[in-house]
C-alpha positions in Angstrom: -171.3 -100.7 39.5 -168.2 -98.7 38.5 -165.3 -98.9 36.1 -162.0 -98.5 38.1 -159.9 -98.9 35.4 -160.2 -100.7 32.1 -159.5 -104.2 33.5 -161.5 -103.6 36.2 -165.1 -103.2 37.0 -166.2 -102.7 40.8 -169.5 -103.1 43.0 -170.0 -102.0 46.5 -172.8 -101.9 48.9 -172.7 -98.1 50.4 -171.8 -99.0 53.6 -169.2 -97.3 55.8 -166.7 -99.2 55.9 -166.3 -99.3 52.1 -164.8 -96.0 52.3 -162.9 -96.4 55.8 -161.1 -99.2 55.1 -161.1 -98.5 51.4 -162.4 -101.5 49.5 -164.3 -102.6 47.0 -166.7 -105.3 47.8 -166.5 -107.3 44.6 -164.3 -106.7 41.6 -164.4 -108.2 38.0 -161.5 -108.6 36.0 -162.1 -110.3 32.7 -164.2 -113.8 33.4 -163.6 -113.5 37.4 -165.0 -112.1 40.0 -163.6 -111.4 43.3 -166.2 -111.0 46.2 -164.7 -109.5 49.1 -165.5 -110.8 53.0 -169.3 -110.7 53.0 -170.8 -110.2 56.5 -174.5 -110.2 58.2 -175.3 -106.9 57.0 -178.7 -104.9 55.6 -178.5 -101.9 53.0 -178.1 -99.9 55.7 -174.4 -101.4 57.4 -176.9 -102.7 60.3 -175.5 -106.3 61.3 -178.4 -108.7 61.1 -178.4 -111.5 63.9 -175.5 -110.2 65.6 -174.2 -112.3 69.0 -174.8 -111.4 72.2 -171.4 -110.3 73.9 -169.8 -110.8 77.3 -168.0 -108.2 79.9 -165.0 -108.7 77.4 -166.3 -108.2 74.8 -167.1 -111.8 73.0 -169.5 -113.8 71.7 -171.6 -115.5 74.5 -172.8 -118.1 72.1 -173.0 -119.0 68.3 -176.7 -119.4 68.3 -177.0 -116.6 65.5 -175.0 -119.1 63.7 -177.0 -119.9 60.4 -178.6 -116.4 60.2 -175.6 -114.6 59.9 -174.6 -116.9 57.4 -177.8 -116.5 55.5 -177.5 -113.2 55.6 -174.3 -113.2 54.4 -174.6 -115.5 51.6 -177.7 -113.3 50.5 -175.7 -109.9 50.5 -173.2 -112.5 48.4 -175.7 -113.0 45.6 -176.7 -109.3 45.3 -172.8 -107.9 44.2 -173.1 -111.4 42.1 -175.9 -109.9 40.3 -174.5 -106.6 39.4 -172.0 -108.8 37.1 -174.9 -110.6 35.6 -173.6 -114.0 37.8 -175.8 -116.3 40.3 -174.5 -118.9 42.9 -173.9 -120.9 40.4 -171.3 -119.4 38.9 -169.3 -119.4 42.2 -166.3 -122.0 41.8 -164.9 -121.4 45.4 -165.9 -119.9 49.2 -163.8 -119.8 52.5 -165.7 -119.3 55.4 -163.9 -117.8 58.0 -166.0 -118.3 61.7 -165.4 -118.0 65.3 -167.0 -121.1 66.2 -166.0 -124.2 63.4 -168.7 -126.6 65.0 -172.0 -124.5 65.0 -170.8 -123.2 61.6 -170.7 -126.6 60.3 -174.3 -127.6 61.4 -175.5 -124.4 59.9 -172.9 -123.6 56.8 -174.2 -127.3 56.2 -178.0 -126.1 55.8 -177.7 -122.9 54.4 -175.3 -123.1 51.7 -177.7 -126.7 50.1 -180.5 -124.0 50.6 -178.8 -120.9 48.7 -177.2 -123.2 46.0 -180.4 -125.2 46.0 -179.1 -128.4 45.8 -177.6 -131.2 48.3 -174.3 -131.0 47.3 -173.0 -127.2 45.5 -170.3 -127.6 42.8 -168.3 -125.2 44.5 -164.8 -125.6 46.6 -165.2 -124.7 49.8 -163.0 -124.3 52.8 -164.3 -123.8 56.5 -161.9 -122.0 58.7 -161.9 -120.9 62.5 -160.5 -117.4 63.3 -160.2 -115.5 66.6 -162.0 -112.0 65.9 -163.7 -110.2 63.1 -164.1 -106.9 61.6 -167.1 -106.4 64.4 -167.7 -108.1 68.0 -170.9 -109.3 67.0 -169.5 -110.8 64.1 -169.3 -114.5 64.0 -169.0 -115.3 60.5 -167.4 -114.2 57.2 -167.8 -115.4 54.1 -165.6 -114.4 50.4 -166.3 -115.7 46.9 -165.0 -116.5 44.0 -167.1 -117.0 40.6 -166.3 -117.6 37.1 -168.4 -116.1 34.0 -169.0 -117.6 30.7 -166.7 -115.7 28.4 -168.6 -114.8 24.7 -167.2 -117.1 22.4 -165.0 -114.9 19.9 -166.5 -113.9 16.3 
């Protein structure tokens, strides 16, 4: 964790394209926090579950679905905890996926299993794209969370 500036306090995950697109992965200015597109990545930038791909280039099939999306949600939760914030501090998610049907079955599974509870308290919106950052990229996932401000002395 970093201080950009004094209004704003920055996490990242050391991956490439941190520097190469020139980002910063989550950002927290005063009670917020801003958790940029989270993919199906380990420490290392290596995409977990990615899709198989056709001659041009595309997804053959959504299958890796619900692991990318656990993945994703799971890199979520670690820049949450370099603020000292869970899941359940998130107030609001957007989903962005190649495939709104598959991510639906398994956004519906996952998300009750990372927020650990049938129905989240947390706005959510669901949205079907054409491409990604990466080919084998079928889901991506941003956050937005809300910390308990210290009650003034």
């Amino acid at each position: 964790m970093a201080m950009t500036n004094s209004r704003k306090i920055i996490a990242n995950h050391g991956v490439a394209w941190e520097g190469a697109f020139g980002y910063a992965q989550a950002l927290q200015v005063k009670d917020t926090i801003y958790i940029s597109g989270q993919l199906s990545h380990n420490g290392q930038g290596k995409l977990i579950a990615p899709a198989a791909l056709n001659d041009q280039g595309r997804p053959v099939d959504f299958m890796q679905m619900e692991a990318q999306i656990r993945q994703t949600y799971v890199n979520a939760k670690k820049l949450l905890a370099e603020f000292g914030a869970t899941l359940d501090d998130v107030v609001e998610e957007t989903l962005f996926v190649l495939d709104v049907p598959s991510a639906f079955v398994a956004g519906s599974q996952v998300r009750k299993e990372m927020y650990g509870t049938d129905t989240p308290t947390v706005a959510s919106n669901l949205i079907g794209v054409t491409a990604l950052a990466f080919p084998e990229q079928i889901v991506e996932i941003t956050f937005r969370a809300v910390l308990d401000m210290p009650a003034a002395t």
